[in-house]
C-alpha positions in Angstrom: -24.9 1.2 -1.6 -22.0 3.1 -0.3 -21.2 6.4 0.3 -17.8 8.2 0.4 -17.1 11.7 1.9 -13.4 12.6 0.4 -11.8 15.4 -1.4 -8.6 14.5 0.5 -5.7 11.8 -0.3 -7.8 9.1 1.6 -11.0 10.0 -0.7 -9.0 9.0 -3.8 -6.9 6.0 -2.3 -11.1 5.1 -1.4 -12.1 5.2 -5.1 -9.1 3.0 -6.0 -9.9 -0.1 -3.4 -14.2 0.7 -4.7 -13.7 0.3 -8.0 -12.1 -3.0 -8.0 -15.4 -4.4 -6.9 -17.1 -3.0 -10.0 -20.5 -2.3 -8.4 -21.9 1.2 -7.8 -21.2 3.8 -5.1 -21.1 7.3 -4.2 -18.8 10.2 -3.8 -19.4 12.7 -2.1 -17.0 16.6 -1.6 -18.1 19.8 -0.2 -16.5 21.8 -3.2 -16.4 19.9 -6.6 -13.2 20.6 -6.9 -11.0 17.9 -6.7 -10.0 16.3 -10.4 -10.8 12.3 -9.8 -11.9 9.4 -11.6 -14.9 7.7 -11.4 -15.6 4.4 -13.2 -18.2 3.1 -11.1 -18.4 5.8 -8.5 -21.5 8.9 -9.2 -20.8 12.2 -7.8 -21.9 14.3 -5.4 -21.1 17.6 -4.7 -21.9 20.3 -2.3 -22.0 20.3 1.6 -25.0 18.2 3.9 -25.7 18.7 6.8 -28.0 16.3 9.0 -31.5 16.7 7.3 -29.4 16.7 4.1 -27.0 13.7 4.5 -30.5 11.7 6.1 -32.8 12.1 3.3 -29.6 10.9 0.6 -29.4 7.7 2.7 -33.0 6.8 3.2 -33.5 7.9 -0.8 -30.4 6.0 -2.1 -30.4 2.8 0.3 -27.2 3.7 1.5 -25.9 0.9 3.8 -22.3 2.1 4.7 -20.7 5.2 4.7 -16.5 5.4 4.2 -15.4 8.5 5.5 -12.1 9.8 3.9 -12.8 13.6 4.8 -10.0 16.0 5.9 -8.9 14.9 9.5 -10.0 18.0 10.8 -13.8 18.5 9.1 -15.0 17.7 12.7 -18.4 18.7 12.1 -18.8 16.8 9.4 -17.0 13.5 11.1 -20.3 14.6 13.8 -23.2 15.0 11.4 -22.0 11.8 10.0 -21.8 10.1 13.2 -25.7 11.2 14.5 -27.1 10.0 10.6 -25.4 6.7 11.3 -26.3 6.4 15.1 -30.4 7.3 13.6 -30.2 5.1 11.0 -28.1 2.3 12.1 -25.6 2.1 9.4 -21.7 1.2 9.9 -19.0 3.6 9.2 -15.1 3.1 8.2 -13.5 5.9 8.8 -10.1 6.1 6.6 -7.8 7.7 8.6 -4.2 8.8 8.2 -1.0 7.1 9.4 0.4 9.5 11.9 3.8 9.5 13.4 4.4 9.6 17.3 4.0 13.2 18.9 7.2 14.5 19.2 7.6 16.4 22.8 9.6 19.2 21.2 6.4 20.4 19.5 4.1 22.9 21.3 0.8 20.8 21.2 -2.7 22.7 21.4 -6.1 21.2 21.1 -7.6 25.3 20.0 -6.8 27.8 18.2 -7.7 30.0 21.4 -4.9 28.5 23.5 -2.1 30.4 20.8 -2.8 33.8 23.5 -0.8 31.8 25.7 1.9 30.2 24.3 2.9 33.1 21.8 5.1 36.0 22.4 3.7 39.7 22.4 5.1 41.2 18.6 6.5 38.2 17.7 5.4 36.9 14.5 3.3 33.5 13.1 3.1 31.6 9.7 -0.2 30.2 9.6 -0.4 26.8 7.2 -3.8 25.8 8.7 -5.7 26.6 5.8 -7.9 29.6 4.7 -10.8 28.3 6.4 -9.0 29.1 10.0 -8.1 32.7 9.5 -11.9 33.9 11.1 -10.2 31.7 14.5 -7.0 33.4 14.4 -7.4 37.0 13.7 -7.9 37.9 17.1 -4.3 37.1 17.3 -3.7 40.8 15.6 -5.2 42.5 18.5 -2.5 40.5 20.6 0.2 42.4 18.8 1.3 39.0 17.0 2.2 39.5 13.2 0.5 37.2 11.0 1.2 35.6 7.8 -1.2 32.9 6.0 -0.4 30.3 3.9 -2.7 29.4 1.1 -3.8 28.2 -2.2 -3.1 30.8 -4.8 -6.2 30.5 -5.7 -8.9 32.9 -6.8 -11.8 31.3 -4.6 -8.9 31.1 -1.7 -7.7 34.8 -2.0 -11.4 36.1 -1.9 -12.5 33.9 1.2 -9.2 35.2 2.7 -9.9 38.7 2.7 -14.0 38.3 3.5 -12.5 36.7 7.0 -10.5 40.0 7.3 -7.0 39.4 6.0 -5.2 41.9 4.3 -3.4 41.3 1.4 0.1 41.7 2.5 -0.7 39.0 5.3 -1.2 36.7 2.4 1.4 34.2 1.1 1.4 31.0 -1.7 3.0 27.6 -1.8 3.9 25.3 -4.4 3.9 22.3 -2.8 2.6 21.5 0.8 6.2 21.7 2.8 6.7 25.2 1.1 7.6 27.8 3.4 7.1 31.1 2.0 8.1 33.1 4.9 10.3 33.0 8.1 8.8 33.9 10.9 9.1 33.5 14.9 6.9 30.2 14.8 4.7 28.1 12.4 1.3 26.8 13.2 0.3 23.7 11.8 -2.0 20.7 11.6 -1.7 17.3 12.6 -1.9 16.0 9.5 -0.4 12.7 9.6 2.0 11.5 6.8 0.0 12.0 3.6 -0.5 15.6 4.5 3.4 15.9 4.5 3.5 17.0 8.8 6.9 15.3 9.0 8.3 17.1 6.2 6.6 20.3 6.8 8.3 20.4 10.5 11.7 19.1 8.9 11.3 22.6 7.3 10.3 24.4 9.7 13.0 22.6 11.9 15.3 24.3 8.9 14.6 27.4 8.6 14.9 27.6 13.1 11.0 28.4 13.7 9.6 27.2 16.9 6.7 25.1 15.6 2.9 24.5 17.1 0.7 22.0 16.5 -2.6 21.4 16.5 -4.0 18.1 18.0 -6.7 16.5 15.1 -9.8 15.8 16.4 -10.7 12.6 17.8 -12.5 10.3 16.1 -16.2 9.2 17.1 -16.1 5.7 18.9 -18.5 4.2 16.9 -16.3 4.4 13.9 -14.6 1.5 12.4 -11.1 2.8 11.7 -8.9 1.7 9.1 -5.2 3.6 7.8 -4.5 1.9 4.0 -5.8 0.7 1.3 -5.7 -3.0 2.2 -7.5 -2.4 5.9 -10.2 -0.3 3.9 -11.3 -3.2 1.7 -11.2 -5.9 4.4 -13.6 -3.6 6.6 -16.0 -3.5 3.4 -15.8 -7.1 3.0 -17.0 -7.5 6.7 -19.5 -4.6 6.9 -21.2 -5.4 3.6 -20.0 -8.4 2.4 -21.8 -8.6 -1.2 -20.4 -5.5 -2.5 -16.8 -7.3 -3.2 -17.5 -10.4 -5.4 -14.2 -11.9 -4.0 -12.8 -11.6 -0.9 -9.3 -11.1 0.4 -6.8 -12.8 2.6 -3.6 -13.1 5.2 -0.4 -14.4 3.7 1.1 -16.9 5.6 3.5 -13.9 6.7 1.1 -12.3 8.2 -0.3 -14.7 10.5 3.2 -15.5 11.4 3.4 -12.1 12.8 0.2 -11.5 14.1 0.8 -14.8 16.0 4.3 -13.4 17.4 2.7 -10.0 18.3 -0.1 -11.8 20.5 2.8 -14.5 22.1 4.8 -11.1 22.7 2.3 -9.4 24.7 1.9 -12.6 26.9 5.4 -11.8 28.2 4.6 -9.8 31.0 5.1 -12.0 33.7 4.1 -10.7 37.4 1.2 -9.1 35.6 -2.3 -9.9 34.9 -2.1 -12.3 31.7 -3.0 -9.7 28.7 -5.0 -12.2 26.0 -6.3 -9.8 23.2 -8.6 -11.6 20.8 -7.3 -9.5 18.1 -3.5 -7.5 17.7 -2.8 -4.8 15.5 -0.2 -5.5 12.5 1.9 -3.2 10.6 2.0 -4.3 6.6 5.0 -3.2 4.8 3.1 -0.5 3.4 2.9 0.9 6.8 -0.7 1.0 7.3 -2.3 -1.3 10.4 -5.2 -4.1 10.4 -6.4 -6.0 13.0 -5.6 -9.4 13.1 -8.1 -12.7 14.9 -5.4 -14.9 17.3 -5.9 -17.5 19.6 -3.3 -19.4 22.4 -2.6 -22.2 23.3 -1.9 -22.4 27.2 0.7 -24.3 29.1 0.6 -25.5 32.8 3.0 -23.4 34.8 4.8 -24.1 38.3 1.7 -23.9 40.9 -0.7 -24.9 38.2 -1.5 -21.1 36.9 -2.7 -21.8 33.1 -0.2 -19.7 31.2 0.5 -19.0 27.5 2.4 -21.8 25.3 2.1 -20.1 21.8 -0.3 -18.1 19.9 -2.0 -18.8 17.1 -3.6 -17.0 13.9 -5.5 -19.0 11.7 -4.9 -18.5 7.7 -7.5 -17.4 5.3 -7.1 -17.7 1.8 -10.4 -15.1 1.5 -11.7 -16.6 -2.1 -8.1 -16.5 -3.7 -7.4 -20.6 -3.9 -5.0 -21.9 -1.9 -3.7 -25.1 0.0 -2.5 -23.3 3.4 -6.4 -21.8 3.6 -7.4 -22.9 7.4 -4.4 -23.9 8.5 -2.8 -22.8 12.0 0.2 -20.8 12.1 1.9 -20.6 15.6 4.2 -18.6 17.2 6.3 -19.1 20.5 8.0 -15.7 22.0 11.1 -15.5 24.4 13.2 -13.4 26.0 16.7 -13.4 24.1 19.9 -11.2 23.7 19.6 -10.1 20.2 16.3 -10.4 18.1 15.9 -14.4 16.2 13.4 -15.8 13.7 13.6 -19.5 13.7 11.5 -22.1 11.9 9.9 -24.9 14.4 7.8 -28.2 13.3 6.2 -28.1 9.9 8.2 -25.1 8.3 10.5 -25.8 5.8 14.6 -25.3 5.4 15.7 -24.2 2.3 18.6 -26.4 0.8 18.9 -24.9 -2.8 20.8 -21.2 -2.7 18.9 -18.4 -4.6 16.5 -17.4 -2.1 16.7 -14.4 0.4 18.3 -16.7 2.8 21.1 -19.4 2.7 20.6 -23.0 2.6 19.9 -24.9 5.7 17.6 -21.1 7.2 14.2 -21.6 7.5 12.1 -21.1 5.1 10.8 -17.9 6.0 10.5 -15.1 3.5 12.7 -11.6 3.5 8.7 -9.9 4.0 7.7 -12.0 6.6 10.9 -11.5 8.9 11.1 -7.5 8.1 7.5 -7.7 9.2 8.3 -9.4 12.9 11.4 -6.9 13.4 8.7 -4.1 12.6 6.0 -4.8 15.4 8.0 -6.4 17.7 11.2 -3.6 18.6 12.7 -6.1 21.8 15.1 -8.7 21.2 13.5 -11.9 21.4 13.4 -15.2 20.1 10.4 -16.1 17.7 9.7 -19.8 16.6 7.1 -20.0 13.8 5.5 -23.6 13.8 2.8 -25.1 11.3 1.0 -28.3 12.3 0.7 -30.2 8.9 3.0 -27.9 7.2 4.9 -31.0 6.1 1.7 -32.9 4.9 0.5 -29.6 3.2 3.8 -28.7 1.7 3.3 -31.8 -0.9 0.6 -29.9 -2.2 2.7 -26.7 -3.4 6.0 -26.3 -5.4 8.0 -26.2 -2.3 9.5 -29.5 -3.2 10.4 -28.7 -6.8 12.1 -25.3 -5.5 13.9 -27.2 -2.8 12.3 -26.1 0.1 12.0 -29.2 2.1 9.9 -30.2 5.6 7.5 -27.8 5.7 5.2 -24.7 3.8 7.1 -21.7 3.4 6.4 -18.1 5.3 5.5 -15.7 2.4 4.0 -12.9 1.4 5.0 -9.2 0.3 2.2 -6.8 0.3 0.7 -8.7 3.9 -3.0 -9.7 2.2 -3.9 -12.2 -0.5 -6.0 -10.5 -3.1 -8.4 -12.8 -4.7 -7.6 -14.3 -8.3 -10.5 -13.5 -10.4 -8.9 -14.1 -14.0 -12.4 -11.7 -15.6 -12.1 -9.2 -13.4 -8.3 -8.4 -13.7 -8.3 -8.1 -17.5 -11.1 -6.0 -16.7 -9.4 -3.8 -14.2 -6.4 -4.0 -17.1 -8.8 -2.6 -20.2 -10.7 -0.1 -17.7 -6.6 0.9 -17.2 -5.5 0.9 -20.8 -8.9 3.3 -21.4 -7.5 5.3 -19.5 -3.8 5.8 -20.4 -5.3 6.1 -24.3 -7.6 9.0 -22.7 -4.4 10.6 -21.3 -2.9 11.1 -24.5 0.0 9.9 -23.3 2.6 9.4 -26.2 3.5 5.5 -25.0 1.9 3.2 -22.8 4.3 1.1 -20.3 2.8 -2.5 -19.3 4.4 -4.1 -16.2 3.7 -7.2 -13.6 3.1 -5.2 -10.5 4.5 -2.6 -7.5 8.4 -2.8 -8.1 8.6 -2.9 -11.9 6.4 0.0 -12.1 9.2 2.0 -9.7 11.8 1.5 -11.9 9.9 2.1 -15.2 8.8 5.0 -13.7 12.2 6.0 -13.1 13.1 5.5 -16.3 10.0 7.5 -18.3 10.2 10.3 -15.7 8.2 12.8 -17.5 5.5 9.9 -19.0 1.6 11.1 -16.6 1.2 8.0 -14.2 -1.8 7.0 -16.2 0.8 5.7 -18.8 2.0 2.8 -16.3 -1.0 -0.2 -16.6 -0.3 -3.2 -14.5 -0.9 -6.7 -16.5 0.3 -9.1 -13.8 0.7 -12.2 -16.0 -1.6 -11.2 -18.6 0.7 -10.5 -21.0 -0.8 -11.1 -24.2 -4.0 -9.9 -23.4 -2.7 -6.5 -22.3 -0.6 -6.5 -25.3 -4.3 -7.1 -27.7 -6.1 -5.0 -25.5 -3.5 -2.1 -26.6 -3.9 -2.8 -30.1 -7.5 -2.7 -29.9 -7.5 0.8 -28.3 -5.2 2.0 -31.2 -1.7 2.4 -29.0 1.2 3.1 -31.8 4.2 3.0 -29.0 4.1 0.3 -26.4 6.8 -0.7 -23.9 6.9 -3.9 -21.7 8.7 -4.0 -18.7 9.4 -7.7 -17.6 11.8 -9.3 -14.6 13.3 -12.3 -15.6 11.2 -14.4 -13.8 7.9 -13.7 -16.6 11.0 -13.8 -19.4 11.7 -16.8 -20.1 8.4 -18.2 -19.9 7.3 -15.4 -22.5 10.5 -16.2 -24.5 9.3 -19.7 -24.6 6.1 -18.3 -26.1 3.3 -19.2 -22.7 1.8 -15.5 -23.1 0.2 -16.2 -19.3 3.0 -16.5 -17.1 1.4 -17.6 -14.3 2.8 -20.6 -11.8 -0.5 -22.5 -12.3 0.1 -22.9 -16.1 3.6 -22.6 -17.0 6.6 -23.0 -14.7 10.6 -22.4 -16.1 12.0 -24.3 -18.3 15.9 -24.4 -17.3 16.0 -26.8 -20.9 15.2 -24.2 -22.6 16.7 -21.3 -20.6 19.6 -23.3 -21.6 19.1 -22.8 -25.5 18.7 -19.8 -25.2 22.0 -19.0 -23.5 23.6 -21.1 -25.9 22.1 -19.0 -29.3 24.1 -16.3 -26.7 27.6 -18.1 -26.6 26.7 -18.4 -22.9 28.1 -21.6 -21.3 27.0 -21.7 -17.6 25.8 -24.5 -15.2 22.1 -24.4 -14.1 22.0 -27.6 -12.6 21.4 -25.6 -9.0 19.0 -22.9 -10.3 15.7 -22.7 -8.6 14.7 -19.5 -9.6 15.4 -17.6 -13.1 16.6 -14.4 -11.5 19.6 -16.4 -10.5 20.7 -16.1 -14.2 21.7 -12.4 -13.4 24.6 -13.5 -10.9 24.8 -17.1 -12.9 25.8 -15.6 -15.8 29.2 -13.2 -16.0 28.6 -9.6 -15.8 30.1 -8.9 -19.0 27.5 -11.4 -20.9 24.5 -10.2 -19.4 23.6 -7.9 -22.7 24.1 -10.6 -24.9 22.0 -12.9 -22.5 19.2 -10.0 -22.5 19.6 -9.2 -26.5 18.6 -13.1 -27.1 15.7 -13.0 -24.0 14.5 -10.2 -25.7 14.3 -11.1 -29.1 12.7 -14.2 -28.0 9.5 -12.4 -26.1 9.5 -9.9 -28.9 9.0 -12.6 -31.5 5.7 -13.7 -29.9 4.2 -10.1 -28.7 5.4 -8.1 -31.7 2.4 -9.8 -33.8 -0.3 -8.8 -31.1 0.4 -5.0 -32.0 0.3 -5.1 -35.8 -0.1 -1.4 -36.0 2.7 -0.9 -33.3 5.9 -0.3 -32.3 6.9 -2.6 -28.9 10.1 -2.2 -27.3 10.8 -4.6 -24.2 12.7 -3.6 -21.3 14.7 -6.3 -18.8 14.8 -5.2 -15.6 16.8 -6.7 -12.6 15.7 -6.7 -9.4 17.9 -4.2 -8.4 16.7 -2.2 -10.6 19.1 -2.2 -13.7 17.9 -2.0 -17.4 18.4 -3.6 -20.2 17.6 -3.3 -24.0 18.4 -5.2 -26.6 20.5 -3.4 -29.3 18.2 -3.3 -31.9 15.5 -1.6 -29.8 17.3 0.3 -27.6 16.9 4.3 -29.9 12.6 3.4 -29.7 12.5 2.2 -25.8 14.3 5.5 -24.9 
């Protein structure tokens, strides 16, 4: 069993990566207060201390704990160190991404150090919470004028003026970078990026307040620390391996730059050689994992062993895949501007529609801004795959004309497993939910970047309208009419369209791949005539075809899909939305008054 201490951003992002698994755990806040849901997770509420937080373990067989509390809870970070330390169970502590300490901050590690570094009569904006005021009041007797941010809330207020302050020393925000008043200097917390620092000193910055910061506490050794969602779940797949019933993976884009990173740090000639057995990677979403490498070494002038390349070996986690085991190498040098070039077994791309032109290595738009990312000096990278030509056979590489090799790929960083049950699970536990909401429609789209732009497009719709159906399409679509939804919309890229238009209601590469035939019916029932004899991929129709035929391409794309998901939702009104990758919209003409 796990248990979870949150209440805080990292509590909830915590819940989200536990409740894919679909087994039990616990969640655990001081206060009760915070409005989350729990599908699989049982609360707890109320504060424990040692004797407390020991007798739950020992009574509910918990086996990890995740810690997600507030950066600064140190004594709870401390009781939950000693009840781990006694009873020899493993913690992941969630932390926040935090930017670089900027040198024009004052930086204190106590509140006791503000007697010297304030002026006599000048006057302070506290934001460190209500819970601080009882440290800083002593600050009054200092002739320092003080002004507290917080919560304008009724518990808040009340604990405020128990610790002693008065009610004109009392001011409310909105929204976490709210400043409510301008004073000499603001004090604030460390609190990395999901507590809004950056924007709160941008303010502060604004408004010409000298701003102080206090240091967050440092977190007990014995912690296993993880920033995002992805590093959270691959540290619960290690530490307690059963709890997930599939495990995740590295995308080949990954590996590419963990490899790079570890051949990097071999550059420092003159210097003892530097061969970590792991390196930290940044994923796009920002957050770091660590990442296994190996080398391969080279016999330098005066036979000293040195580094050749490094090495990361690719796991496929339980999600099947051809490149699973395979070694992905990388060779750093010194250049004059930064290079990404493919070496043996990577493949060249010689059909145009890809993020690169023909003849570049086959090597992803992710994958490249991933290298720039953890490596900021100009050097040369050559990615190399042994077998990558043999292996490549196995994929669709050779139908999407990427010749010679695999290709580098990957968007998010990590391969999630493909478990067909538990997705159209996760998708009806979803669609329970946006019913539950009330919302007045339900939007279905395949992932991450249609969700931004539908989102953009219902602005005022609760985010538990937006349900994610991958390439499930007409299961979602029965799943809605089931739970009774009356107005449904489906976002779709091209891509998923014309394999839906074509009536394959699972859109996925292992079933159905596009049909440029019938992609070519289509556009003539449009009065379309274009040449697809180059197409690889089926966004390509949106610069293919001319820019003043695109609605009359989308009105017949359209009417296509609607003709085979229409009947799923009997009781229903569906509109389908077209969306580019860019970003753009389209409707057909007949729908376009009900998809507003």
């Amino acid at each position: 069993m796990i248990l979870v201490f949150g209440g805080t951003t990292e509590g909830r992002k915590a819940v989200e990566v536990l409740e894919e698994a679909g087994n039990v755990y616990f969640y655990s806040t001081k206060t009760g207060e915070q409005d989350i849901t729990l599908h699989h997770g049982i609360r707890q509420d109320g504060a424990l201390d040692a004797e407390a937080m020991l007798a739950f373990c020992q009574e509910h067989n918990i086996r990890l704990i995740v810690d997600a509390a507030h950066p600064f809870a140190s004594q709870l970070h401390q009781t939950i160190a000693q009840v781990s330390e006694s009873q020899n169970i493993p913690v992941i502590r969630y932390e926040r991404i935090y930017p670089p300490r900027d040198p024009n901050i004052t930086w204190i590690d106590d509140y006791s150090e503000l007697s010297s570094v304030l002026t006599p009569h000048s006057s302070l904006l506290a934001t460190t919470g209500v819970q601080s005021i009882s440290k800083l009041i002593f600050l009054e007797t200092e002739g320092i004028n003080i002004f507290y941010r917080i919560l304008n809330r009724e518990s808040s207020i009340a604990s405020a003026l128990k610790q002693g302050a008065s009610k004109e020393q009392l001011c409310y925000y909105d929204t976490p970078n709210d400043i409510p008043v301008k004073a000499d200097s603001i004090l604030l917390k460390e609190s990395g990026v999901s507590g809004g620092f950056p924007e709160k000193v941008e303010a502060a910055r604004a408004q010409g307040m000298r701003i102080i910061a206090l240091r967050r506490p440092e977190t007990p050794a014995i912690f296993t620390i993880v920033n995002g969602p992805y590093g959270l779940r691959r540290a619960v797949e290690k530490l307690l391996p059963e709890f997930y019933p599939l495990h995740s993976g590295l995308t080949t884009g990954t590996c590419a730059t963990a490899a790079a990173v570890a051949a990097f740090l071999t550059l420092q000639e003159g210097s003892a050689l530097v061969r970590p057995e792991e390196v930290p990677v940044v994923l796009p979403n920002g957050e770091t994992i660590m990442v296994p490498v190996g080398y391969g070494e080279r016999l330098r002038a005066g036979a000293s062993a040195g580094i050749d390349y490094a090495y990361c070996i690719k796991e496929a986690g339980d999600d099947p895949d051809v490149t699973d085991g395979i070694e992905v190498r990388a060779r750093v040098e010194q250049a004059e501007q930064f290079e990404i070039i493919g070496g043996e077994g990577v493949g060249v791309f010689t059909l145009p529609g890809f993020d690169y032109p023909v003849g570049e290595a086959a090597i992803n738009k992710a994958p490249r801004q991933m290298m720039r990312n953890n490596i900021k000096e100009d050097v040369r990278i050559t990615i190399s795959v042994p077998r990558g030509s043999e292996i490549a056979r196995r994929t669709f590489n050779p139908r999407l004309g990427i010749e010679g090799g695999i290709s580098i790929i990957g968007v998010s960083g990590i391969v999630m497993p493909f478990s067909e049950q538990a997705f159209k699970d996760s998708i009806r536990k979803c669609m329970q939910v946006a019913v539950a909401s009330g919302t007045e429609r339900v939007v279905i789209h395949s992932g991450a970047k249609s969700e931004r732009f539908l989102r953009q497009h219902y602005p005022t719709l609760p985010a538990q309208a937006f349900v994610e159906y991958g390439n499930y399409i007409g299961d979602t679509i029965q799943m809605a009419a089931e739970l009774g939804v009356c107005r449904l919309t489906l976002g779709i890229m091209m891509g998923k369209a014309v394999k839906l238009a074509q009536g394959h209601l699972d859109t996925h590469s292992r079933r159905v791949t596009m049909d440029k035939v019938f992609i070519s019916e289509m556009l003539r029932e449009a009065g379309i005539t274009v040449d697809l004899q180059t197409m690889t991929l089926a966004r390509e129709l949106w610069t293919i075809v001319p820019r003043q035929q695109l609605q009359a391409m989308a009105d017949v794309v359209i009417a296509h899909c609607h003709a085979h998901c229409q009947p799923l939702l009997p009781q229903g009104i569906l509109s389908i939305l077209l969306l580019t990758d860019e970003g753009e919209i389209y409707t057909s003409l007949s729908m376009r008054t009900e998809s507003v």
